[in-house]
N, C-alpha and C positions, 0 to 999 in steps of 0.2 A: 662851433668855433674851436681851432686847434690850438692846446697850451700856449704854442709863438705869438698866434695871432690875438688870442686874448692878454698876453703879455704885452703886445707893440701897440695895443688899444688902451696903455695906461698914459701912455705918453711917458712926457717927461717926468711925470709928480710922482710916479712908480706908484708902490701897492700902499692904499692908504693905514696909518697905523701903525708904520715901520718907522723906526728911528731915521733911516736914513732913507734920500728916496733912493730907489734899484730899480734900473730898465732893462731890457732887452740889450741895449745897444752896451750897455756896462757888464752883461755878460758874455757878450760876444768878445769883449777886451779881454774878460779874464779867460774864456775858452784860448784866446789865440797865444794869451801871453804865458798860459802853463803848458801848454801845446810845445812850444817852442822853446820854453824853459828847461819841460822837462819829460817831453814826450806822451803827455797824460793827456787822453782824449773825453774830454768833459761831453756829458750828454745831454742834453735840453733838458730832461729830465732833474738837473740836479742845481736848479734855481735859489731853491730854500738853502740845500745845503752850505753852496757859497755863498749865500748871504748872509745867513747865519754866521760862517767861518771868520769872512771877511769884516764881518761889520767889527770884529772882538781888533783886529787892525788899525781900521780907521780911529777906534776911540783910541787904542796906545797912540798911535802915530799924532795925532790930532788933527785928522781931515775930519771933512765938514760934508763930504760927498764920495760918493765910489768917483765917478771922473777925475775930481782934485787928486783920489789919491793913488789912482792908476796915472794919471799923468806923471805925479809927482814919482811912482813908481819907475814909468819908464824912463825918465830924466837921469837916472841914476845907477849907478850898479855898488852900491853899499848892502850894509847887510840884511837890511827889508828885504831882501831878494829870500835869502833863507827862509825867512819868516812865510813870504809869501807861499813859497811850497812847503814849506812845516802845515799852514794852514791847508792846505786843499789836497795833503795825504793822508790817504785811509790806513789806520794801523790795525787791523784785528790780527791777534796770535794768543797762540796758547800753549805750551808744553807738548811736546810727540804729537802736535797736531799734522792728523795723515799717517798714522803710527804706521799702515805697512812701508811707507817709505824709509822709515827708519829700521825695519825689519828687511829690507835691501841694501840698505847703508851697513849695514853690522855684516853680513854675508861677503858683500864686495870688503871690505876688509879683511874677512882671513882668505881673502883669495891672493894672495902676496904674499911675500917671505915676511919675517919678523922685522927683517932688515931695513926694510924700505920705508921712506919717508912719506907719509900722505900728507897730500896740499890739496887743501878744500874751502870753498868758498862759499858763504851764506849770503847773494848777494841784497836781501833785504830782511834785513837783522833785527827792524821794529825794535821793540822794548828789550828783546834779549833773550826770550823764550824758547826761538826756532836755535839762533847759535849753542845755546847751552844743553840742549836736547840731543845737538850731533856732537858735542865732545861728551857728554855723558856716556852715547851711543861708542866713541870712540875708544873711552875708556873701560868701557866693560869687554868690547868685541877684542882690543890689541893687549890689554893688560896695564899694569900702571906704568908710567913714564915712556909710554910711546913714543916712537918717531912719528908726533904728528903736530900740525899747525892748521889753524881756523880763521882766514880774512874773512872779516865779518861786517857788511857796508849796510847806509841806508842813506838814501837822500834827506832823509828830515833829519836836524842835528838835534833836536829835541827828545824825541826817541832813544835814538843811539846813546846821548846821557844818561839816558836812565838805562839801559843794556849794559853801558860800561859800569855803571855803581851796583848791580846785582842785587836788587832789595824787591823783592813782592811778597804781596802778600798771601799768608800760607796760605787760603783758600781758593788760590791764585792755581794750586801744585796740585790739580785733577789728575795729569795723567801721569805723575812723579808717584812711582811703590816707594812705599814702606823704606824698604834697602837704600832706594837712591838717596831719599830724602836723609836718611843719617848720613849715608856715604858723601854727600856732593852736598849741602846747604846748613846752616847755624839758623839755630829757632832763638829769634829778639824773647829779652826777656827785660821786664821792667817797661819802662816807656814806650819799649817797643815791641811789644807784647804782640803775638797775630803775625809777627812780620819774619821773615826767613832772608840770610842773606847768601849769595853762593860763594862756596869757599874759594882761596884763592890758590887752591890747586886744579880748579875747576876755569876758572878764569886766564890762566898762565899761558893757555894755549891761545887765546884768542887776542888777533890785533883787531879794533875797531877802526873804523875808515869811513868817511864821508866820500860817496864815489853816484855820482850822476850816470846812472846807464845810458843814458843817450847820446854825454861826452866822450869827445875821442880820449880823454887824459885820463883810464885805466892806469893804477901804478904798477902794477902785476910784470916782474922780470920772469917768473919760472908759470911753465902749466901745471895744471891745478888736474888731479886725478879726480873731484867730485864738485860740483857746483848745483847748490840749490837756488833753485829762482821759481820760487813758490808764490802766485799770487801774483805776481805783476805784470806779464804781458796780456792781463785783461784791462787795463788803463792804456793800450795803445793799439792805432788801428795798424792795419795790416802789416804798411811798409815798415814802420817803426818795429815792428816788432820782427819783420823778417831783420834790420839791419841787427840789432840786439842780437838775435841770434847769431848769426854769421861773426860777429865780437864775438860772443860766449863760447864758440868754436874754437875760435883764434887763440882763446886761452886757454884750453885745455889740450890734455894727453890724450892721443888717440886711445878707445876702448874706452874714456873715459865715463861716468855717469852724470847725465843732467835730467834731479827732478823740479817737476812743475807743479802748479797747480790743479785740482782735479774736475776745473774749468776751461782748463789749454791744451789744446791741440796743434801739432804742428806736423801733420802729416803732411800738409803741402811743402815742407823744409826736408823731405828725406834724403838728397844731397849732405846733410850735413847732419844729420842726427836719425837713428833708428829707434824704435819704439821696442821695449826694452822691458816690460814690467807695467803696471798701469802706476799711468801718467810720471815711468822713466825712462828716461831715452840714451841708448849709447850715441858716444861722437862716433863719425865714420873717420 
């Protein structure tokens, strides 16, 4: 018997055990209603996960059942909508994760005058790790007070809070030398002992932004010479992911740089991007 169909054999009384019951037919509501929200292709596979996620919902909200509170979900566009994709996105990040990409980020930098203003985009910013890693990278490659600036987005606004307060913990700073970490972050002392915060010459450069990839209402007036979009066109199937791109074009400078993920390929898109570096792509 296959997962679905051992699933659709529970009926309605879902898996016994569980606080709340969960069927088949209540994941297929949340597959369709994050799908459409927000472009994230749920996989049969990830049953537990959203129930898990989901069930921490229902007890705030005070539903009684997944149905009640996907009904009550769709009835509305308050701010449970947030919440709802707060819960069902994946945030893993770390400091220079992917380091040779930032060792192509530093390079394409001195290939410009002094002069020139870089506009670069971190379009999923998570906790804050991957944004503060490329102005770190920006700062050492251009010098101090560059002409540079960092829109820095994520669809969870959970996240992104903690990105814009700059507090982890030190053993959080694996792939942060020695240098950076005096140069770029303050070690807590007293109560807040273990904790490091990034300074706010480090932070200055970066606007954070709540920006939904798969809505047309990008704020973005100027193109962007560097956009990272690490890790997320693996939450969407094809076409979604073909449109994203064809957007992430539109906003940059020709010759521009776009890296990915070291699980994303988009040679079928070479109309609009060339393969550039492993797993970076120039815009055409």
């Amino acid at each position: 018997m296959n997962a679905r169909a051992s699933m659709d054999s529970l009926g309605d009384a879902g898996i016994q055990g569980r606080e709340f019951a969960w069927t088949s037919a209540d994941f297929d509501r949340v597959q369709d209603l994050i799908y459409r929200r927000a472009g994230i292709s749920l996989h049969d596979g990830k049953h537990a996960m959203v129930y898990s996620r989901l069930s921490r919902r229902l007890r705030e909200t005070g539903h009684q059942s997944f149905k009640e509170y996907l009904s009550w979900l769709e009835s509305t566009d308050g701010d449970e909508w947030q919440e709802f994709v707060n819960a069902l996105t994946t945030n893993l990040t770390s400091f220079f994760r992917e380091h040779h990409h930032f060792q192509i980020f530093a390079e394409h930098l001195k290939s410009k005058p002094a002069s020139h203003h870089w506009k670069v985009w971190c379009s999923a910013a998570s906790t804050g790790e991957e944004p503060y890693s490329i102005v770190m990278t920006a700062l050492e490659a251009l010098g101090s007070r560059p002409q540079f600036s960092l829109a820095a987005s994520d669809i969870d606004s959970k996240v992104l809070a903690t990105a814009a307060n700059g507090v982890y913990k030190a053993e959080s700073l694996k792939g942060v030398s020695q240098a950076q970490m005096q140069a770029f972050f303050m070690r807590g002392k007293g109560a807040n002992q273990g904790m490091v915060r990034v300074k706010p010459e480090l932070r200055q450069y970066i606007e954070f932004l709540i920006i939904n990839l798969i809505k047309d209402d990008w704020p973005f007036r100027e193109p962007f010479d560097v956009v990272f979009c690490r890790n997320v066109m693996i939450y969407f199937d094809a076409e979604t992911q073909r449109r994203v791109l064809e957007r992430i074009h539109r906003v940059m400078k020709p010759g521009g740089i776009l890296f990915v993920g070291h699980a994303e390929n988009f040679s079928d898109s070479r109309d609009l991007f060339v393969l550039k570096g492993k797993t970076a792509y120039e815009r055409r």
